[in-house]
C-alpha positions in Angstrom: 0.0 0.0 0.0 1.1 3.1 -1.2 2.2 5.4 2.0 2.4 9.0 0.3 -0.1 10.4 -2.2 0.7 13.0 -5.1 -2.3 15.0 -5.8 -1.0 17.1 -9.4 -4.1 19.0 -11.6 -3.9 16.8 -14.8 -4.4 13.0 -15.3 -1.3 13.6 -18.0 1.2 14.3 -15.7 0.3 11.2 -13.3 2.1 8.2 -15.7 5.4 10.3 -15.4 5.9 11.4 -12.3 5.0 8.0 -10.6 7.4 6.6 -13.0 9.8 9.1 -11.0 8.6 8.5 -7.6 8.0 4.4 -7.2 5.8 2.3 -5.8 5.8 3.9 -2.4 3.7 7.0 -4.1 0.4 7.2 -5.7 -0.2 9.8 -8.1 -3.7 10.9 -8.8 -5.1 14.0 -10.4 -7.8 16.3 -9.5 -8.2 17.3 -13.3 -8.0 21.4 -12.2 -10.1 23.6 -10.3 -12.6 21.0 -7.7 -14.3 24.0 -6.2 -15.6 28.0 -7.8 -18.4 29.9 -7.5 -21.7 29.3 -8.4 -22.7 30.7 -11.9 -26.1 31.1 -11.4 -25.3 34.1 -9.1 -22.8 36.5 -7.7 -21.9 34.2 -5.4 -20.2 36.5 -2.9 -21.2 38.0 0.6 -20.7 41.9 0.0 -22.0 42.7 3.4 -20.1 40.5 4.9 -16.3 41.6 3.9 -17.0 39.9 0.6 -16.8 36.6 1.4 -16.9 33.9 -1.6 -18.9 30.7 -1.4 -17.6 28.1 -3.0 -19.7 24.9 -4.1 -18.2 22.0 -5.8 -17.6 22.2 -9.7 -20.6 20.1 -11.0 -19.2 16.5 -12.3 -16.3 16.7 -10.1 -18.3 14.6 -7.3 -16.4 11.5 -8.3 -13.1 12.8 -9.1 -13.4 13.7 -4.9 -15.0 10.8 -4.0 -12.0 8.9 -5.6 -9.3 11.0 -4.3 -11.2 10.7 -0.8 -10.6 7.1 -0.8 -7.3 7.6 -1.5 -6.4 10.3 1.0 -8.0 7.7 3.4 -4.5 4.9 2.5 -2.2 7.7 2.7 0.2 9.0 5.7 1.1 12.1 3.8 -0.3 14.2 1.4 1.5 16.5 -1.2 0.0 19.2 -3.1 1.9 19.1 -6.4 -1.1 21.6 -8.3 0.6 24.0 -10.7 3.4 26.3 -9.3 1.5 29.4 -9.9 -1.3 31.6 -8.1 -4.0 29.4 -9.7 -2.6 26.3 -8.4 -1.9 27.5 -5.1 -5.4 28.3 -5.0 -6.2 24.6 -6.2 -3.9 23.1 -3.4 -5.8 25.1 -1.3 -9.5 24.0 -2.5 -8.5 20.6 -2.7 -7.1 20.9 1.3 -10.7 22.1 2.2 -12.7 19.6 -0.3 -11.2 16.6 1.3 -10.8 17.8 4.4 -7.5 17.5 5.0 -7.0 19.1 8.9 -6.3 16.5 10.5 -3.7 14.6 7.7 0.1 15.7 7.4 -0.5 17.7 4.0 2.5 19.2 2.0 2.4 21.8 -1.0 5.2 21.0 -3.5 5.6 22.8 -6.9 8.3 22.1 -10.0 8.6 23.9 -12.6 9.9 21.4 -15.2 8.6 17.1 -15.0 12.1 15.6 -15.1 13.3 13.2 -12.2 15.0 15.5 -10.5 13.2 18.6 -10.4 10.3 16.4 -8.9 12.3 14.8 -6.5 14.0 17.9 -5.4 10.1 19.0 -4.7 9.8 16.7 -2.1 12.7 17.8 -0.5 11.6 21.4 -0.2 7.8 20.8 0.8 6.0 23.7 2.4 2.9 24.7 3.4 0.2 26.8 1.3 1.1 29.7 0.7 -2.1 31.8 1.5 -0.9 35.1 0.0 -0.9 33.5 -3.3 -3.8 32.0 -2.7 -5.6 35.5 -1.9 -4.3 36.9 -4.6 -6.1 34.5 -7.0 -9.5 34.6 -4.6 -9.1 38.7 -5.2 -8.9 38.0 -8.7 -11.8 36.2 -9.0 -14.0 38.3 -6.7 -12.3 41.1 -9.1 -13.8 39.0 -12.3 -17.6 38.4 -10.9 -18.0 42.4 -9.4 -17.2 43.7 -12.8 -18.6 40.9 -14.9 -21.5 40.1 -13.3 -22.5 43.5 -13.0 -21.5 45.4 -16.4 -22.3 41.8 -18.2 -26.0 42.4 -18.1 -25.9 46.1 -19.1 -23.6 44.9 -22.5 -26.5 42.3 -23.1 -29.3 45.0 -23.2 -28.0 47.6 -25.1 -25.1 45.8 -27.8 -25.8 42.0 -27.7 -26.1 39.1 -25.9 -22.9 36.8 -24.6 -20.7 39.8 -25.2 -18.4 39.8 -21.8 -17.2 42.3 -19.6 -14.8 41.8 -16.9 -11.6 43.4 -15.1 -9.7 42.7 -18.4 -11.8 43.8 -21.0 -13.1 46.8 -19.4 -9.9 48.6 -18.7 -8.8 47.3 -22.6 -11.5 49.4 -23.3 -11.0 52.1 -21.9 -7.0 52.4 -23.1 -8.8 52.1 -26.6 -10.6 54.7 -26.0 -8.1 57.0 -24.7 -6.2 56.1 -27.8 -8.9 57.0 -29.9 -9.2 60.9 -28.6 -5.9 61.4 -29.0 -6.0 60.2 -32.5 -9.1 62.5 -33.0 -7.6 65.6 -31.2 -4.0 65.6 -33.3 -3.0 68.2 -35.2 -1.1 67.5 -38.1 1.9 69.4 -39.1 3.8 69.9 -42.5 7.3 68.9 -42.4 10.0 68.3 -45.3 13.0 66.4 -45.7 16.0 67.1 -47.3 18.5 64.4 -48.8 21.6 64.7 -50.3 24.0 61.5 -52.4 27.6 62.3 -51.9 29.7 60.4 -54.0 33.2 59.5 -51.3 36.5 58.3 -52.8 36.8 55.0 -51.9 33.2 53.9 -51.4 31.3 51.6 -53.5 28.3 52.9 -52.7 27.3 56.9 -52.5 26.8 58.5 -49.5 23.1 60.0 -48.6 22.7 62.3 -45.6 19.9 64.0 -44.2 19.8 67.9 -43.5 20.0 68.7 -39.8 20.2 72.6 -39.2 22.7 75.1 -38.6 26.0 74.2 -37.1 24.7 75.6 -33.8 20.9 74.1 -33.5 19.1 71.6 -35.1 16.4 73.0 -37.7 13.3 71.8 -38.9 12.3 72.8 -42.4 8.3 73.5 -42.4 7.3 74.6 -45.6 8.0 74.2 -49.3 10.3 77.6 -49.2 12.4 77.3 -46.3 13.3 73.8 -48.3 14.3 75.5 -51.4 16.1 78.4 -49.6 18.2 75.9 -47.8 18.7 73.8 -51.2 19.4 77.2 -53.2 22.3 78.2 -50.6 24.2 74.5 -50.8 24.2 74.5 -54.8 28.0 74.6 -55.8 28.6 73.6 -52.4 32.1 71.1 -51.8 32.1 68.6 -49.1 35.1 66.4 -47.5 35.0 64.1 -44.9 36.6 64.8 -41.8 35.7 62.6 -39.5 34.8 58.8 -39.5 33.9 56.2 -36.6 33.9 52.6 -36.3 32.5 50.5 -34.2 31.2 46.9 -33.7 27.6 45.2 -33.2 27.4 42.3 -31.0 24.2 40.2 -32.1 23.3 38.2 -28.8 21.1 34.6 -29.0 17.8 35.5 -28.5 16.0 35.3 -24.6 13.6 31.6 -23.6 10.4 31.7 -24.2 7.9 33.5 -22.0 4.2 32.8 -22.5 3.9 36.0 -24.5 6.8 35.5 -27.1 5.7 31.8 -27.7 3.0 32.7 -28.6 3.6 35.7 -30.6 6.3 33.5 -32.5 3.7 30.6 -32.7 1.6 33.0 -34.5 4.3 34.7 -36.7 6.0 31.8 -37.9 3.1 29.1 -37.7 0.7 30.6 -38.2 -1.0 29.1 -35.2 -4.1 30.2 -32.8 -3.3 31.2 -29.3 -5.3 28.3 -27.9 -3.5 25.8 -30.5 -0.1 26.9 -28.6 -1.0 26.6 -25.3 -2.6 23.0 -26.1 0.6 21.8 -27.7 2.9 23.7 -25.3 0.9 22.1 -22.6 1.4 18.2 -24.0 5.2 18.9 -24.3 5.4 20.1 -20.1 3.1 17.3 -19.4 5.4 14.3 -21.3 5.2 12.4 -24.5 6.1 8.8 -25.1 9.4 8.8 -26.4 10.8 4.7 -27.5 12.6 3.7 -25.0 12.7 6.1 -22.3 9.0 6.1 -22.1 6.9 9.6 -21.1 9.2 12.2 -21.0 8.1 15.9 -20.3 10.5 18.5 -23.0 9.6 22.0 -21.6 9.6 23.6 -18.5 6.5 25.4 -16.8 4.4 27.3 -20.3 2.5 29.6 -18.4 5.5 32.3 -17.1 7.3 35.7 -17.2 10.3 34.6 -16.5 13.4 34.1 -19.1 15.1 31.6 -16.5 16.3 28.6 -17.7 16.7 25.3 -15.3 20.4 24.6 -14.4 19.9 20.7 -15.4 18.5 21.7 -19.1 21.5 24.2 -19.1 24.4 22.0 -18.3 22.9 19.5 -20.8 22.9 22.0 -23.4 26.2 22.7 -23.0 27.7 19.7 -22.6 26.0 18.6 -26.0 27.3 22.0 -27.7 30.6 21.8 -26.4 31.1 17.8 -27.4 29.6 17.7 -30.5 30.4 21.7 -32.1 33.5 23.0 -29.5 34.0 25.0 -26.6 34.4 27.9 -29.3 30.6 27.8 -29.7 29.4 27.8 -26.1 28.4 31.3 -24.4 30.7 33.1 -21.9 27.3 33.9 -20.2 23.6 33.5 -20.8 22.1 36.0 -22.3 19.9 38.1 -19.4 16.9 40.4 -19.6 17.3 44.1 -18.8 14.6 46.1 -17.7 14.1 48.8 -20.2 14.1 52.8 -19.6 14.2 55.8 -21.5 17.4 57.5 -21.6 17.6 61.0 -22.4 20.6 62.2 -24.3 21.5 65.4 -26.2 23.6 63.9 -29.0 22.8 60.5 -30.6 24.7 57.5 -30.0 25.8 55.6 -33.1 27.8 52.6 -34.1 29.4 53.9 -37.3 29.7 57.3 -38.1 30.9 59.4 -41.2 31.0 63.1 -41.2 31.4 65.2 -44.1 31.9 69.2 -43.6 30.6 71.6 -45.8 26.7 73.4 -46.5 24.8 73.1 -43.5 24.8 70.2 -40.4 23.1 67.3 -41.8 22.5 64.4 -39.7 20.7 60.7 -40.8 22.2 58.0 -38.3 25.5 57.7 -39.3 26.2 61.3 -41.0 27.3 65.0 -40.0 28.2 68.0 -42.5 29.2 71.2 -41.5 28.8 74.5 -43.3 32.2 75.8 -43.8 33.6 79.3 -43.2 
C-alpha cells in the first residue's frame, strides 16, 4: 500500500511522475479547479467583507470521492497543483474539499517534469502559501463584481454573450483614450531634405539627411524654407573629416515566455493562441518517447520569466561543447534588462561618417558642416 499520495491537476502528468517516484507513491489528479463559484449568481457576501462561497464544480463529485478514498490509504499528502497563483489556489481548494485538517499535507511545486526537479520538490515541501492564494481569490472576486454587474448592461443595449470583466473593461478604456488622441491631433507639415555624396573610396554613394545650422538643429516647415536651404548649398564642396567605427554584438535570442511563444507561434506558424497553449501544454506534461518512455520537454508554459533550469543548461552545453566546440558555447547566458528611457543630447551611433561643408546634416551615421 502506497504510504504517500501525489495529488497534481492533470491525469497527463500522473504516468510520469509515478514513474519518478515508485511504488511507495500514488499519483492521482484532480483534473483542475474541484471547487468556484456558483454561476447562477454573484456568489459573494458583499455585506459580509465579501466573502466567496464556493460549491463544488458540477461532475467533479467523483473525481473527490476517488481522491477521498485515497487520502483515506495515505500517511502524507502532497499538493503538487501548478506552481503558480491558480494552483496554489487549487492546493488550497482541494485541502478544504477533502478535508485535509487532521492529515500531514504538504504543498510541493516544480517547474519542469524531469526526475530530479520532482524529486528535489519533495525535499523542499512547504505549506500553502495563503498570500498566493488570496491573490487568486481577489482576482476572481475582481472577475464576478465587474462581470457580473456590467455583463448584463452589455446584453441589453449591444448583444447578448458579449463579456465584460476586469480585463476587457480597462482594454476598453485604453482604446478609448487612444482614440481621442488620435481624434484631437494636429497634423503638421514637415520636409525632408536628402543629399547622395559620391566619397572616394566607397562603392556605394553616400546620402545624408539635413540637420540645421551648425549651432541648433532646424526643422524645415514649408516648401520655401526647403528651397532656400537647397538654393544656398548649390555649388557647395564637401570632404570628410571625421569617421567612426565600431562593432555590433548580435546576442542569441531570450527563452520563451508565455507572451513571445505565442507571438512566434503566431508569426512563424501561423498558429491560434489556444492551438499553442494546447501543444505547449502536452510537451510540459510528457510524450512517449521509444525507449525512455513519457518524457516531459519544456519547463512550466504559463511564465514571465526568461530563466532557464540549471539541469537543461548543463545538458545543453555539454551537448554544444562535445559535438560543435567549446568555441561555440556562451561566456554567459544571455539576461533580460529592464528597459528605460534614456535621455541624451547627442545621438549614440555605431558607425559614423562626417562630411563638412553646407549646412549640419544628420541621418544615423552622417554629419556636414557648413564651412567658413
Amino acid at each position: 500500500m502506497a504510504k504517500y499520495l501525489v495529488i497534481v491537476e492533470s491525469p497527463a502528468k500522473v504516468k510520469t511522475i509515478k514513474k519518478f517516484l515508485g511504488p511507495s507513491y500514488e499519483v492521482a489528479a484532480s483534473n483542475g479547479h474541484v471547487r468556484d463559484l456558483p454561476k447562477s449568481t454573484l456568489g459573494i457576501d458583499v455585506e459580509h467583507d465579501y466573502e466567496p462561497r464556493y460549491i463544488t464544480i458540477r461532475g467533479k463529485g467523483d473525481i473527490l470521492a476517488n481522491l477521498r478514498k485515497e487520502v483515506k490509504k495515505a500517511d502524507k499528502i502532497y499538493l503538487a497543483t501548478d506552481p503558480d497563483r491558480e494552483g496554489e489556489a487549487i492546493s488550497w481548494h482541494l485541502f478544504h474539499a477533502l478535508k485535509l485538517e487532521d492529515k500531514k499535507v504538504y504543498r510541493i511545486t516544480f517547474n519542469e517534469i524531469t526526475k530530479n526537479a520532482v524529486k528535489e520538490s519533495l525535499k523542499n515541501a512547504r505549506e500553502i502559501n495563503m498570500n498566493l492564494v488570496d491573490a487568486q481569490q481577489a482576482r476572481r472576486v475582481l472577475d464576478r463584481m465587474v462581470g457580473y454587474r456590467i455583463s448584463p448592461l452589455l446584453w441589453a443595449k449591444i448583444k447578448r454573450g458579449l463579456s465584460a470583466g476586469r480585463v476587457q473593461s480597462v482594454a476598453l478604456r485604453i482604446i478609448c483614450d487612444r482614440e481621442e488622441e488620435i481624434n484631437n491631433f494636429v497634423p503638421e507639415e514637415y520636409w525632408t531634405l536628402d543629399v547622395n555624396l559620391k566619397v572616394e573610396g566607397e562603392k556605394k554613394p553616400l546620402t545624408a539627411r539635413y540637420y540645421g545650422t551648425v549651432s541648433e538643429k532646424q526643422s524645415i516647415e514649408s516648401e520655401g524654407s526647403l528651397r532656400e536651404i537647397t538654393e544656398s548649398l548649390e555649388g557647395a564642396d564637401y570632404r570628410v573629416v571625421e569617421v567612426k567605427k565600431g562593432e555590433r554584438a548580435k546576442k542569441p535570442p531570450l527563452p520563451f515566455t508565455t507572451s513571445t511563444l505565442q507571438q512566434e507561434a503566431s508569426k512563424v506558424l501561423n498558429f491560434s493562441t489556444q492551438k499553442t497553449m494546447r501543444l505547449a501544454q502536452q510537451l510540459y506534461e510528457g510524450v512517449d518517447i521509444k525507449g525512455e518512455g513519457t518524457v516531459g520537454l519544456i519547463t512550466y508554459l504559463r511564465t514571465d520569466s526568461t530563466r532557464v533550469s540549471e539541469e537543461a543548461e548543463a545538458m545543453a552545453a555539454e551537448f554544444i561543447g562535445s559535438h560543435y566546440g567549446k568555441e561555440y558555447l556562451a561566456e554567459n547566458a544571455a539576461e533580460k534588462k529592464n528597459s528605460q528611457k534614456i535621455k541624451k543630447t547627442g545621438h549614440t551611433i555605431k558607425k559614423t561618417k562626417s562630411i563638412t561643408h553646407g549646412y549640419q546634416v544628420k541621418k544615423t551615421t552622417t554629419t556636414l558642416k557648413k564651412l567658413k
